[in-house]
N, CA, C and O atoms as a Maestro MAE file, in Angstrom:
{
 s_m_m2io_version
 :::
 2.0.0
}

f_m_ct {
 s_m_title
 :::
 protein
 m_atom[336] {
  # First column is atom index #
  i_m_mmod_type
  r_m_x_coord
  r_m_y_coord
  r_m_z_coord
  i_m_residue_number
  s_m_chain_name
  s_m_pdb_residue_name
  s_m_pdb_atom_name
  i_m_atomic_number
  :::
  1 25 -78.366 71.598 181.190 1 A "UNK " " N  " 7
  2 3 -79.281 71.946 180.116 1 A "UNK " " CA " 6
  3 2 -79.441 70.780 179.136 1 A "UNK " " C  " 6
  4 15 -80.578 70.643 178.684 1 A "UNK " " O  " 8
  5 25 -78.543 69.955 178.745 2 A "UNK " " N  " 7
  6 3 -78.241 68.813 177.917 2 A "UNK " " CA " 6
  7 2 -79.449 67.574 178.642 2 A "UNK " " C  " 6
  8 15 -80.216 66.820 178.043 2 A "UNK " " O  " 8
  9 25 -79.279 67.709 179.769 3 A "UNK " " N  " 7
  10 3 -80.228 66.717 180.539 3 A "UNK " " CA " 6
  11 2 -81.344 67.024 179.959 3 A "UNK " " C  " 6
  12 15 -81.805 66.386 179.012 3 A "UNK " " O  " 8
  13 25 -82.022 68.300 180.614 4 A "UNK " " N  " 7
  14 3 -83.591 69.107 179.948 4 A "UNK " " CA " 6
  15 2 -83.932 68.163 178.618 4 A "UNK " " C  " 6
  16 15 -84.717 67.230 178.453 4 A "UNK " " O  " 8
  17 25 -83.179 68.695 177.929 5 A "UNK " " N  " 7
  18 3 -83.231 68.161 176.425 5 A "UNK " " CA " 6
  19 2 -83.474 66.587 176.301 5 A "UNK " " C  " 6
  20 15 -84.263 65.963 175.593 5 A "UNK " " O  " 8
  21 25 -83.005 66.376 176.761 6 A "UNK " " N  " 7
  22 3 -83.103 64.680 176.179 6 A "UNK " " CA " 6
  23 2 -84.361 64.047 177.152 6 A "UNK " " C  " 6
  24 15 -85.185 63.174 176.878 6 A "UNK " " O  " 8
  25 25 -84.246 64.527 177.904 7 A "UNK " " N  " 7
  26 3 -85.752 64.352 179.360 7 A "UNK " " CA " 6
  27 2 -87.277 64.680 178.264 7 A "UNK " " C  " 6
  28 15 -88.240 63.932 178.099 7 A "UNK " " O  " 8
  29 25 -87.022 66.078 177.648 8 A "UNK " " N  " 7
  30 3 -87.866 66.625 177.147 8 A "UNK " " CA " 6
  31 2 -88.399 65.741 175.634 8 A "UNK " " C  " 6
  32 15 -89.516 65.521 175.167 8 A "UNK " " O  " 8
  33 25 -87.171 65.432 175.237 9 A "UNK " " N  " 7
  34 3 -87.310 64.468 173.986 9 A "UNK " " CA " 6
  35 2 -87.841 63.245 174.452 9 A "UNK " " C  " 6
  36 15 -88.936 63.059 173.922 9 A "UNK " " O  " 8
  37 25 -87.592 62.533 175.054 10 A "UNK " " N  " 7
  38 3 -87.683 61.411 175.896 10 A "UNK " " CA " 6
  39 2 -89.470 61.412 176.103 10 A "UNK " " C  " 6
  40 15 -90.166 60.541 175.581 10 A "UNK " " O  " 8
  41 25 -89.952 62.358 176.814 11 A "UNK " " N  " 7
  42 3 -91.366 62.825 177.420 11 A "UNK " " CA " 6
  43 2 -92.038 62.708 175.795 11 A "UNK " " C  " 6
  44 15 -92.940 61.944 175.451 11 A "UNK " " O  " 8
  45 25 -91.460 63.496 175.114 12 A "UNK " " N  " 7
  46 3 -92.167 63.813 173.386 12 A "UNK " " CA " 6
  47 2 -92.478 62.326 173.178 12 A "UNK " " C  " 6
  48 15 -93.541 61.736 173.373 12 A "UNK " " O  " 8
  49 25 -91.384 61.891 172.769 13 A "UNK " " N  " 7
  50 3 -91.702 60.541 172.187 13 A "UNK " " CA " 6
  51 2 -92.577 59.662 173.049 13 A "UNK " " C  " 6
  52 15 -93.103 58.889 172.249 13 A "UNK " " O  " 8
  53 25 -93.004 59.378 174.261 14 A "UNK " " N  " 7
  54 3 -93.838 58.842 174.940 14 A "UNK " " CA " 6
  55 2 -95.051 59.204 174.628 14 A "UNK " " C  " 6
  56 15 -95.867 58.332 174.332 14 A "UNK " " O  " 8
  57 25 -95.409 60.555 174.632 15 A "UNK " " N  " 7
  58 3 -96.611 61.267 174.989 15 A "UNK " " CA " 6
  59 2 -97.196 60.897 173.064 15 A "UNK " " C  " 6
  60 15 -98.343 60.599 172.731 15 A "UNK " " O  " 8
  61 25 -96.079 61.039 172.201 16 A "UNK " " N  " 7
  62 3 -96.369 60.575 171.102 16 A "UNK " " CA " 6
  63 2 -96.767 58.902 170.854 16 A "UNK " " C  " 6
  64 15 -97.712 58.364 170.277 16 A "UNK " " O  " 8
  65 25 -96.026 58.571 171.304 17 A "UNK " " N  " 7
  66 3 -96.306 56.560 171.172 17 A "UNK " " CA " 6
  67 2 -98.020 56.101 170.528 17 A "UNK " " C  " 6
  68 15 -98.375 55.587 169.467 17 A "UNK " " O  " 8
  69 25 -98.648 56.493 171.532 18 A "UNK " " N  " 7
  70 3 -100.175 56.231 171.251 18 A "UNK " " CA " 6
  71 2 -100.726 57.095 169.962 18 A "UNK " " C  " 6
  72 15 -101.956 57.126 169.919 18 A "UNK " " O  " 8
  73 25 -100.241 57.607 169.196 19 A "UNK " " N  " 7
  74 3 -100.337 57.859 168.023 19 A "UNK " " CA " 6
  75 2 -100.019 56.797 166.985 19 A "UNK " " C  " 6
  76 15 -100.748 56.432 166.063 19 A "UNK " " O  " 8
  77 25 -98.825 56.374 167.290 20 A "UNK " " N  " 7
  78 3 -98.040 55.264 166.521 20 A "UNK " " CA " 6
  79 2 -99.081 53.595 166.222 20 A "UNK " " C  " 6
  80 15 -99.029 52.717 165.360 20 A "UNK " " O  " 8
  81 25 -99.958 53.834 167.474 21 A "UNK " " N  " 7
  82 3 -100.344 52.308 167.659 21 A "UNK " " CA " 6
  83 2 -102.174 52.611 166.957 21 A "UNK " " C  " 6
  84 15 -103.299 52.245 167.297 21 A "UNK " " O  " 8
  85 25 -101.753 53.234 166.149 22 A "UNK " " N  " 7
  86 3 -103.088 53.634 165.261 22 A "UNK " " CA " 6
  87 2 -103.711 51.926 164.313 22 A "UNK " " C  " 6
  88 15 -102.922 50.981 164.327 22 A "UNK " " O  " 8
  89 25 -104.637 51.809 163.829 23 A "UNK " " N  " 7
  90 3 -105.174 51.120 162.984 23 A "UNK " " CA " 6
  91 2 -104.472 50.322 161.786 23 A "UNK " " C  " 6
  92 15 -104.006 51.019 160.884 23 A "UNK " " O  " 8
  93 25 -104.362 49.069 161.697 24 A "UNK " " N  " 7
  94 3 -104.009 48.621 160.623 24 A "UNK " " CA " 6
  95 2 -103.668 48.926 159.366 24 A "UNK " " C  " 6
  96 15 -102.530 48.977 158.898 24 A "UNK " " O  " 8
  97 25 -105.084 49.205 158.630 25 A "UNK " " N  " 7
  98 3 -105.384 49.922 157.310 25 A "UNK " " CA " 6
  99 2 -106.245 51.395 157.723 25 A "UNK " " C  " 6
  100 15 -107.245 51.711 158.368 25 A "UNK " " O  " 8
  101 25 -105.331 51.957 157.029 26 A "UNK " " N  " 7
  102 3 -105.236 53.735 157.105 26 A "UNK " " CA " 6
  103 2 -105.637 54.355 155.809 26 A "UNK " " C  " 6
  104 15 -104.993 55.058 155.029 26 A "UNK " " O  " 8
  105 25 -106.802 53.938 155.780 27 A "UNK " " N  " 7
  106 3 -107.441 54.138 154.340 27 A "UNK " " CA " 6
  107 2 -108.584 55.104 154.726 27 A "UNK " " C  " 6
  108 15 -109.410 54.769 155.576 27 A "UNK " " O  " 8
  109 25 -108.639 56.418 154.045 28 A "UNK " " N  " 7
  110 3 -110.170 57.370 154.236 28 A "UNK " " CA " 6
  111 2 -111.208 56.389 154.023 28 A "UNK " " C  " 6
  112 15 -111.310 55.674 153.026 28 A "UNK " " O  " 8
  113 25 -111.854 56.402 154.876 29 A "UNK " " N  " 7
  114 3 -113.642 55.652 154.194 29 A "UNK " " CA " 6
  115 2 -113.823 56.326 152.869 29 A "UNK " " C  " 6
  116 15 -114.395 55.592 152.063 29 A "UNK " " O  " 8
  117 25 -113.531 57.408 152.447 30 A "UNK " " N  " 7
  118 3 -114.244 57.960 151.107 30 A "UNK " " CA " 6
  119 2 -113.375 56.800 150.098 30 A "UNK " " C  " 6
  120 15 -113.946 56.623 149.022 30 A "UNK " " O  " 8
  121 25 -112.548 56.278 150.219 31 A "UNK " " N  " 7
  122 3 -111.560 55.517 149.465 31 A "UNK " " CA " 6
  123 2 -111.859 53.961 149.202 31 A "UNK " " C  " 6
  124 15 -111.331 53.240 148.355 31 A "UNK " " O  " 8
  125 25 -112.785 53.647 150.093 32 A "UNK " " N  " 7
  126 3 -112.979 52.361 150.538 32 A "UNK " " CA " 6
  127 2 -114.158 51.584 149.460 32 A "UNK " " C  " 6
  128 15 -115.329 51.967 149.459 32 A "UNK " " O  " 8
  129 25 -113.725 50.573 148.654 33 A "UNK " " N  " 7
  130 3 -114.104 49.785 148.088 33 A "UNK " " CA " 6
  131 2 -115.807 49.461 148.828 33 A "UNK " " C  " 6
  132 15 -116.090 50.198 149.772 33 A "UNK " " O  " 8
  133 25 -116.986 48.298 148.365 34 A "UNK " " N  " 7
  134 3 -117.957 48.099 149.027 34 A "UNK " " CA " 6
  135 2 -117.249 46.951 149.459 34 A "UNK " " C  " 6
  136 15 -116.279 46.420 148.917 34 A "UNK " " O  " 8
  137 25 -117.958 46.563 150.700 35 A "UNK " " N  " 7
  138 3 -117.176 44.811 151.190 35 A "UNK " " CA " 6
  139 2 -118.126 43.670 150.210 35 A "UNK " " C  " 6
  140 15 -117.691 42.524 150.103 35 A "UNK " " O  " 8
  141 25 -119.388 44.042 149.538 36 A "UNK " " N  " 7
  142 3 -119.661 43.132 148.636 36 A "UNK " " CA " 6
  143 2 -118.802 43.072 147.284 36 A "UNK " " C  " 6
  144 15 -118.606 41.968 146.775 36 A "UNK " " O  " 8
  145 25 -118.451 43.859 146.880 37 A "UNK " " N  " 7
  146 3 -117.392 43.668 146.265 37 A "UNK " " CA " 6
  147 2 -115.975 43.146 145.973 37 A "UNK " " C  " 6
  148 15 -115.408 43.072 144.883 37 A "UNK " " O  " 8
  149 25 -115.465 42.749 147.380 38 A "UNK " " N  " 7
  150 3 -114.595 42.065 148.355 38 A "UNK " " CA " 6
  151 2 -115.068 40.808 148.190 38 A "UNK " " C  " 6
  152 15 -114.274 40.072 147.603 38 A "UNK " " O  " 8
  153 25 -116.365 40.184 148.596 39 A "UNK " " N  " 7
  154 3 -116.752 39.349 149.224 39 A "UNK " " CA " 6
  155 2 -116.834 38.478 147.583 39 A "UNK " " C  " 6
  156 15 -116.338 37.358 147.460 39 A "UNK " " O  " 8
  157 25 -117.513 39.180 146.447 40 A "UNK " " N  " 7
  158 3 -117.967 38.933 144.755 40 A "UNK " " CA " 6
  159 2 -116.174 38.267 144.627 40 A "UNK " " C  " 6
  160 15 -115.973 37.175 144.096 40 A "UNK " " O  " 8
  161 25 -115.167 39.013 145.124 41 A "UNK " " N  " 7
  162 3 -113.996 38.250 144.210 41 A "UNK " " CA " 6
  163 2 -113.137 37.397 145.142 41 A "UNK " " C  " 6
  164 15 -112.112 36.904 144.671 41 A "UNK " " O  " 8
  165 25 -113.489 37.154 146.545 42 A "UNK " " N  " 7
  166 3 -113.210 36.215 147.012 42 A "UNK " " CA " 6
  167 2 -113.747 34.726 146.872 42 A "UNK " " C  " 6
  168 15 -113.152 33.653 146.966 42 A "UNK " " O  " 8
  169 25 -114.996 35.012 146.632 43 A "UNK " " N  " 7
  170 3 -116.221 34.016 145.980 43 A "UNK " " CA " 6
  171 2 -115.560 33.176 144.764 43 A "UNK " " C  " 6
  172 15 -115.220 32.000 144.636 43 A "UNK " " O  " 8
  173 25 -115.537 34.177 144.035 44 A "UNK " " N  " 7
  174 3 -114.109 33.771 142.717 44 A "UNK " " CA " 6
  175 2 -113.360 32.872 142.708 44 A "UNK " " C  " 6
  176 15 -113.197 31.940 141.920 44 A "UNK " " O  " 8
  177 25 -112.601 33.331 144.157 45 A "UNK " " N  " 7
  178 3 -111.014 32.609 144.350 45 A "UNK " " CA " 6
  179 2 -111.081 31.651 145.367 45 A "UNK " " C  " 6
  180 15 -110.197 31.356 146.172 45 A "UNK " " O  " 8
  181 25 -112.941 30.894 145.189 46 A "UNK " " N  " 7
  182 3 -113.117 29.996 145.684 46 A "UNK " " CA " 6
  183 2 -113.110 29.696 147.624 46 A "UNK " " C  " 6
  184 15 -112.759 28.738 148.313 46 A "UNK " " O  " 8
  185 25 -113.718 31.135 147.959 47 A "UNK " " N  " 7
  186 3 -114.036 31.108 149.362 47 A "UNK " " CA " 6
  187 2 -115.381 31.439 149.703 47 A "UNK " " C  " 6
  188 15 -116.149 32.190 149.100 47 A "UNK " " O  " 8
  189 25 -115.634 30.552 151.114 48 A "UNK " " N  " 7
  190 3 -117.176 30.369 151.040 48 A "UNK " " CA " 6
  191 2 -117.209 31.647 152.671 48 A "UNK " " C  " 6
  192 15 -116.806 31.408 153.809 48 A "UNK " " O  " 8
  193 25 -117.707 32.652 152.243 49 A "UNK " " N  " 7
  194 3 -117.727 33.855 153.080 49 A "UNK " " CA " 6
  195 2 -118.533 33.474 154.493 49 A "UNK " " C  " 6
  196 15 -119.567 32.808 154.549 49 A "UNK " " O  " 8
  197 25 -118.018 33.891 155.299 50 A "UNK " " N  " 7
  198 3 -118.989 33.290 156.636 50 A "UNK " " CA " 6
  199 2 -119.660 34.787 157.149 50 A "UNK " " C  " 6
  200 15 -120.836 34.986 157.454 50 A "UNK " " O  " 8
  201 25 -118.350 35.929 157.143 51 A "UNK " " N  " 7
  202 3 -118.798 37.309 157.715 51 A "UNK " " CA " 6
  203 2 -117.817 38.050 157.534 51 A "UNK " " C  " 6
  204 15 -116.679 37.633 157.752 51 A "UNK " " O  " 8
  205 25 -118.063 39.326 157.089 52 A "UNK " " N  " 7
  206 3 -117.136 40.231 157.192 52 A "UNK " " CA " 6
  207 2 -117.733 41.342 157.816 52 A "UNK " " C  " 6
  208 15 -118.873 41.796 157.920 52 A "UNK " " O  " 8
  209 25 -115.948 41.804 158.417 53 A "UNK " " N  " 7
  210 3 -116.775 42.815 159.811 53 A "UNK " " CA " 6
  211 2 -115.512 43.705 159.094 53 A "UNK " " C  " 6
  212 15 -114.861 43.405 158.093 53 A "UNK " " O  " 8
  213 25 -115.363 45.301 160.251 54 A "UNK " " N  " 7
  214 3 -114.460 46.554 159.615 54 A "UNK " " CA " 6
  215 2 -114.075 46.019 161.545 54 A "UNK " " C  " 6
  216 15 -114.753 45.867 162.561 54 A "UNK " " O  " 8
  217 25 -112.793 45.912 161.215 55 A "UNK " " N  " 7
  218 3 -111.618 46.147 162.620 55 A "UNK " " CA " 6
  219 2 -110.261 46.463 162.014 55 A "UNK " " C  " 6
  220 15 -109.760 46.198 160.921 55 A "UNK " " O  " 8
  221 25 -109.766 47.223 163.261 56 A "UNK " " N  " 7
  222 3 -108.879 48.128 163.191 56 A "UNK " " CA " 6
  223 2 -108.400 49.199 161.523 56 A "UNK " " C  " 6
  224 15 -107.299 49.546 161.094 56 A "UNK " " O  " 8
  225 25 -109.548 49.382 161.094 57 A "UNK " " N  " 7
  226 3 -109.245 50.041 159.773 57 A "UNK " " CA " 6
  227 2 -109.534 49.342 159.000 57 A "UNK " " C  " 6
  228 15 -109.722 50.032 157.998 57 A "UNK " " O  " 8
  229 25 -109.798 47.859 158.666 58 A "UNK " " N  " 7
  230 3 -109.866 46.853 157.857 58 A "UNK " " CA " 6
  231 2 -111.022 46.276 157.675 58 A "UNK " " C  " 6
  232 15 -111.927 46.270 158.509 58 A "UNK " " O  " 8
  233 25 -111.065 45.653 156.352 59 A "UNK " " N  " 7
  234 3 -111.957 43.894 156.129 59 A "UNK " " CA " 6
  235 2 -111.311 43.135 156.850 59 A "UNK " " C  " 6
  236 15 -110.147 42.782 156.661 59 A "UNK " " O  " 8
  237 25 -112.233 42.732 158.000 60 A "UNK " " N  " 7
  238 3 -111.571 41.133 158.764 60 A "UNK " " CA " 6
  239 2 -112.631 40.703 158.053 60 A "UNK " " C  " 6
  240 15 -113.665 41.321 157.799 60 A "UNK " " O  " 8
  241 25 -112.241 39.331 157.667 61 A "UNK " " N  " 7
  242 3 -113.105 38.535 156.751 61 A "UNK " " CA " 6
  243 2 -112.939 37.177 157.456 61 A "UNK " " C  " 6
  244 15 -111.827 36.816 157.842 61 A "UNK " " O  " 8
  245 25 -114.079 36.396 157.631 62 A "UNK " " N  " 7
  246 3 -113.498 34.918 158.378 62 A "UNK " " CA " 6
  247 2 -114.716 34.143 157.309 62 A "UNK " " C  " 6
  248 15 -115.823 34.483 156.891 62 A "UNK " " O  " 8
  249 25 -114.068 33.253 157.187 63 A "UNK " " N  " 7
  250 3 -114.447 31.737 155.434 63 A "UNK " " CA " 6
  251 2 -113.604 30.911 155.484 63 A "UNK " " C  " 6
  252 15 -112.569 30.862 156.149 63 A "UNK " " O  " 8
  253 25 -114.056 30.202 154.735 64 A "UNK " " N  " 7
  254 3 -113.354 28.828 154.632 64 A "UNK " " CA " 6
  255 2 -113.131 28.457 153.178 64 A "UNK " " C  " 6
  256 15 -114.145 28.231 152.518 64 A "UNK " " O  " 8
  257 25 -111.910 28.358 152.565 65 A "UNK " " N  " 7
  258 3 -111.490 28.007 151.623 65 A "UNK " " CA " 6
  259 2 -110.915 26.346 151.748 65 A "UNK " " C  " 6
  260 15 -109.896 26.037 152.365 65 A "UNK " " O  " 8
  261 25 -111.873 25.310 150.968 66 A "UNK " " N  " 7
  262 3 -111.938 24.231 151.095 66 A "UNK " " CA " 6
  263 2 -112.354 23.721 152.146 66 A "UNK " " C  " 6
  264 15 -113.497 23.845 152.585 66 A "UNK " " O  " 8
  265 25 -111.070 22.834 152.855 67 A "UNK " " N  " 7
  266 3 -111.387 22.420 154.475 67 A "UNK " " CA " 6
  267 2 -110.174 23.613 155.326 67 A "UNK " " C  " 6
  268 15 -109.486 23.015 156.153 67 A "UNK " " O  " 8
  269 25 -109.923 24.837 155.239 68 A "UNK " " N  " 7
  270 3 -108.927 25.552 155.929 68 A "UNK " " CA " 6
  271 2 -110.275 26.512 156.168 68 A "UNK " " C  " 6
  272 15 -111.141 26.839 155.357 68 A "UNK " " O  " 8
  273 25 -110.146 26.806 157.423 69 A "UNK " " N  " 7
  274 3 -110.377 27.918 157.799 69 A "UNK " " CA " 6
  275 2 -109.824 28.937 158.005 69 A "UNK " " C  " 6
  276 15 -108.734 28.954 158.577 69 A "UNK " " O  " 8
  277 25 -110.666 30.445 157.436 70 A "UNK " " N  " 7
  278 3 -109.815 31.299 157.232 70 A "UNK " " CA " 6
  279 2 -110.163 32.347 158.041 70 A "UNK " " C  " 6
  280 15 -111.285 32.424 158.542 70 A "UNK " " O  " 8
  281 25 -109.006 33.439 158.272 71 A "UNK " " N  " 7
  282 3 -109.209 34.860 158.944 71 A "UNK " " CA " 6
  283 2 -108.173 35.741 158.413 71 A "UNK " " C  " 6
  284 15 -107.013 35.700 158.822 71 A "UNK " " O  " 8
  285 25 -108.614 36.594 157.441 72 A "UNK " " N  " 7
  286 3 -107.685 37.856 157.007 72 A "UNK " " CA " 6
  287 2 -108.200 38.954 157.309 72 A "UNK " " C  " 6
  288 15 -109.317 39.126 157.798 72 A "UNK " " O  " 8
  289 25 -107.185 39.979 156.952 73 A "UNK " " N  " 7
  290 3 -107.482 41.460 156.999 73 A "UNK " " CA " 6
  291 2 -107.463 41.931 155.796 73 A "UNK " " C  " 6
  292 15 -106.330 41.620 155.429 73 A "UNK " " O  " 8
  293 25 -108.017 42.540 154.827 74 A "UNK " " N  " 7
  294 3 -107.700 42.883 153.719 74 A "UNK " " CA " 6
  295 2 -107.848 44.420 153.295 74 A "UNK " " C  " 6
  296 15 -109.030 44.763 153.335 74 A "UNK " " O  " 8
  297 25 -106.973 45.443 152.898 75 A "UNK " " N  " 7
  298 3 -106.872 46.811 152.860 75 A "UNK " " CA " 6
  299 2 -108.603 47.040 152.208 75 A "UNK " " C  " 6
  300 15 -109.243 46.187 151.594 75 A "UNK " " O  " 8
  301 25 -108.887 47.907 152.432 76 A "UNK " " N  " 7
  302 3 -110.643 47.963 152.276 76 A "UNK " " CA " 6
  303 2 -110.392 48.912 151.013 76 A "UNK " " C  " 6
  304 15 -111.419 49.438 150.583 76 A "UNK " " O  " 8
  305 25 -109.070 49.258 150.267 77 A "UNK " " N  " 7
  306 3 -108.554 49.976 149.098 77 A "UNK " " CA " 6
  307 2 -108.592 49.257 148.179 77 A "UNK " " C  " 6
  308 15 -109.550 49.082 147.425 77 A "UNK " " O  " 8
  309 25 -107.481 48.729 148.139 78 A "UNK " " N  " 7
  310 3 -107.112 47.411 147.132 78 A "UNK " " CA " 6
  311 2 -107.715 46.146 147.174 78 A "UNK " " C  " 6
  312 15 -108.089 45.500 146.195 78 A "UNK " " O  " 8
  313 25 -107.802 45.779 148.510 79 A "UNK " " N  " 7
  314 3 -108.233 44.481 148.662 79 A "UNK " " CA " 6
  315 2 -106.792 43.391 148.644 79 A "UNK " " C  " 6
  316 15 -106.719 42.308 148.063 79 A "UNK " " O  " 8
  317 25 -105.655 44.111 149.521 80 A "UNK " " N  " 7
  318 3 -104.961 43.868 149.824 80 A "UNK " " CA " 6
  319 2 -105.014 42.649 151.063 80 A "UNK " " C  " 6
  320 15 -105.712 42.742 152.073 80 A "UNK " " O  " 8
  321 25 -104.242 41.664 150.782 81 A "UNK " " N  " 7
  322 3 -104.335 41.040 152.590 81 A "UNK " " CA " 6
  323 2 -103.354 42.010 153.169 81 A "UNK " " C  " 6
  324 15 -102.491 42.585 152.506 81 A "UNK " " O  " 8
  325 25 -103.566 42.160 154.557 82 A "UNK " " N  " 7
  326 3 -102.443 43.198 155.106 82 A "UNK " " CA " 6
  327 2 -102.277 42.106 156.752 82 A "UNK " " C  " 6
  328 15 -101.962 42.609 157.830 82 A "UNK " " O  " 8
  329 25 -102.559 40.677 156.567 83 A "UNK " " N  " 7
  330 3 -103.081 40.006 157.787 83 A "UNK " " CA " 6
  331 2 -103.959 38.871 157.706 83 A "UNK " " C  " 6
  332 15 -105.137 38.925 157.355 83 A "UNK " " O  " 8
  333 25 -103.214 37.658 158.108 84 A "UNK " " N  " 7
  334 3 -103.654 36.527 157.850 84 A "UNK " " CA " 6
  335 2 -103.512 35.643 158.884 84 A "UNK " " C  " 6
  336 15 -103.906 34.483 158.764 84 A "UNK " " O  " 8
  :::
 }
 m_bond[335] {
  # First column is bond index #
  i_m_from
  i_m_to
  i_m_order
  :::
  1 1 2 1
  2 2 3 1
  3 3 4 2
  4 3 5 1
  5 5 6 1
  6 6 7 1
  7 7 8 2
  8 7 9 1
  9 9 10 1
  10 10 11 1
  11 11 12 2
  12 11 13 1
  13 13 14 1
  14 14 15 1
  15 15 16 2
  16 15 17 1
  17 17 18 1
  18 18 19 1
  19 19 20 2
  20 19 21 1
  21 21 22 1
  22 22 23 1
  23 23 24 2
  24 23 25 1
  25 25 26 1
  26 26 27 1
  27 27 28 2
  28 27 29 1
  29 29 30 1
  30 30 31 1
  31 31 32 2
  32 31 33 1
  33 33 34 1
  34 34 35 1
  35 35 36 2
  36 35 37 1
  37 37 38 1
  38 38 39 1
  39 39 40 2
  40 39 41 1
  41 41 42 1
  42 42 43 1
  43 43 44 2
  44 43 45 1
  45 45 46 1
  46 46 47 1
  47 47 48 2
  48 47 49 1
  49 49 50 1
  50 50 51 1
  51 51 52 2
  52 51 53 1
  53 53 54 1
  54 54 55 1
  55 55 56 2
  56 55 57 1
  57 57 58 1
  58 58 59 1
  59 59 60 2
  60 59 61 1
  61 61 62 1
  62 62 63 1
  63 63 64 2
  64 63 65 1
  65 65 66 1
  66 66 67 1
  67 67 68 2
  68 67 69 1
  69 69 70 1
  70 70 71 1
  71 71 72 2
  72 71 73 1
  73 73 74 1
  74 74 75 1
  75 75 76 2
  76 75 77 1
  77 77 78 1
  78 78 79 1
  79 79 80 2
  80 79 81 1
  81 81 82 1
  82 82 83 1
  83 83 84 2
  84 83 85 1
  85 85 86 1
  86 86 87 1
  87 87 88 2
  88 87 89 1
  89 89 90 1
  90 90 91 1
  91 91 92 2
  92 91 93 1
  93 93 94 1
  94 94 95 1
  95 95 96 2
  96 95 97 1
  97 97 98 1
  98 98 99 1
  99 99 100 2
  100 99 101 1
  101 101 102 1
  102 102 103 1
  103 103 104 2
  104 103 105 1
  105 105 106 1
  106 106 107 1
  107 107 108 2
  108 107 109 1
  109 109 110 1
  110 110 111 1
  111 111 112 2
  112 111 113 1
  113 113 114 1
  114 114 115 1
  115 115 116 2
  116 115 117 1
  117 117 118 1
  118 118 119 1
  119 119 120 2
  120 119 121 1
  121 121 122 1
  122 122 123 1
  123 123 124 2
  124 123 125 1
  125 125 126 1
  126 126 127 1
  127 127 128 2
  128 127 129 1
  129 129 130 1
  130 130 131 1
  131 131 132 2
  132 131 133 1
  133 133 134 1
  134 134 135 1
  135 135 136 2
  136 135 137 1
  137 137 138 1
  138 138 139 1
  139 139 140 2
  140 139 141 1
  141 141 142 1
  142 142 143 1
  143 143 144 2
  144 143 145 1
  145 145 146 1
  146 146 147 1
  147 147 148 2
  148 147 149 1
  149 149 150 1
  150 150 151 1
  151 151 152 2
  152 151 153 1
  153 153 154 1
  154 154 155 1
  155 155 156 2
  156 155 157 1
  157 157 158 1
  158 158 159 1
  159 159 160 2
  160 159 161 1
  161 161 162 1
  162 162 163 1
  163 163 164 2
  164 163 165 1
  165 165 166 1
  166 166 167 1
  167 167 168 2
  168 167 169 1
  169 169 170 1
  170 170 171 1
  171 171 172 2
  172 171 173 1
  173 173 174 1
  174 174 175 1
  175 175 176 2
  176 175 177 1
  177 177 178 1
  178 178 179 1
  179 179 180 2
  180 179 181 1
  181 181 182 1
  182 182 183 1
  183 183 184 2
  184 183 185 1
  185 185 186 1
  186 186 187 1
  187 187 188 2
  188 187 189 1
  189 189 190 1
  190 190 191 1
  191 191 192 2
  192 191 193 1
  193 193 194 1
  194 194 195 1
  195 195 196 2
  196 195 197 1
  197 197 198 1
  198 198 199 1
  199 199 200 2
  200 199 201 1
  201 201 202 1
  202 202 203 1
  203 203 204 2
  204 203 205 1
  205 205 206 1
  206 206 207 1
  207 207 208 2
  208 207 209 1
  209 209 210 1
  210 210 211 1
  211 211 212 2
  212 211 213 1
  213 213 214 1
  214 214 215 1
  215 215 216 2
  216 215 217 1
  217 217 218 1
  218 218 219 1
  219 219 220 2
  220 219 221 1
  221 221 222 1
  222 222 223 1
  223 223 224 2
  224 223 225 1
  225 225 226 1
  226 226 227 1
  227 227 228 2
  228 227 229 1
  229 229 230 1
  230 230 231 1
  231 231 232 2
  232 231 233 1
  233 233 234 1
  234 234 235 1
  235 235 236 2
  236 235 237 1
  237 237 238 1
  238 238 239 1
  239 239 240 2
  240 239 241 1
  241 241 242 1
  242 242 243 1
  243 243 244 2
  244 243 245 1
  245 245 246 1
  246 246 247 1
  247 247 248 2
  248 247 249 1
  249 249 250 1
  250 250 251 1
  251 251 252 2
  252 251 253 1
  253 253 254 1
  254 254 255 1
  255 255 256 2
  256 255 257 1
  257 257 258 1
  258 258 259 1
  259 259 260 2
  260 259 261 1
  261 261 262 1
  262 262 263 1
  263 263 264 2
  264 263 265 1
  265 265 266 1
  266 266 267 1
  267 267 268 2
  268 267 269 1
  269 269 270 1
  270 270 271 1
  271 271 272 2
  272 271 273 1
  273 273 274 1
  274 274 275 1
  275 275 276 2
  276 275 277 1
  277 277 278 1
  278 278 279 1
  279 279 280 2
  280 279 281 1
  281 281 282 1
  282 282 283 1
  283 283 284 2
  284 283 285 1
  285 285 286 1
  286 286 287 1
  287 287 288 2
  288 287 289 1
  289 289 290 1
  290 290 291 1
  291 291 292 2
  292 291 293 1
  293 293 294 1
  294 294 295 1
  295 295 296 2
  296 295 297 1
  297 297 298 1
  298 298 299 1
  299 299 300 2
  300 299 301 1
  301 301 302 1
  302 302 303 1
  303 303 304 2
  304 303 305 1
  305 305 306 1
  306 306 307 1
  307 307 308 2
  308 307 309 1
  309 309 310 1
  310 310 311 1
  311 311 312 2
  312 311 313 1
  313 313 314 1
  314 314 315 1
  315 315 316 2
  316 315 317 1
  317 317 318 1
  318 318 319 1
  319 319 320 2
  320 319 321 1
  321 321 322 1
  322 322 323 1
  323 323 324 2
  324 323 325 1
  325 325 326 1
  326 326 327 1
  327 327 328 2
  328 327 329 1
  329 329 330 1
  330 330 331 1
  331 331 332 2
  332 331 333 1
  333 333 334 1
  334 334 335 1
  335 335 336 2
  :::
 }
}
């Protein structure tokens, strides 16, 4: 019976896994900042915006600050980097 159990737990946690491998930023859209607004205070902090797209839950943002080229993720809440 001890076997069952841990087989059965074992199966759970698998069948669960692909839950786990959810989205970056786990933010409701109702929550979500505009990305021009994103884009207004990156401008700021002296980045020249090329495109911002929504992947895995996020602002992926790709610019170039000076001569570096850039690629972050930034929480579409705060405007967090969560990924660089």
């Amino acid at each position: 019976m001890k076997k069952l159990t841990i087989l059965g737990a074992f199966i759970a946690t698998l069948a669960a896994a692909p839950a786990f491998a959810g989205d970056l930023c786990s933010v409701p859209q109702a929550e979500w900042q505009p990305k021009e607004a994103l884009q207004k205070q990156l401008e700021a902090d002296g980045w020249a915006i090329k495109k911002i797209n929504v992947d895995e839950g996020c602002y992926e943002v790709y610019a170039k600050k000076g001569d570096q080229r850039m690629e972050a993720y930034f929480n579409p809440k705060t405007f967090e980097i969560v990924k660089q």
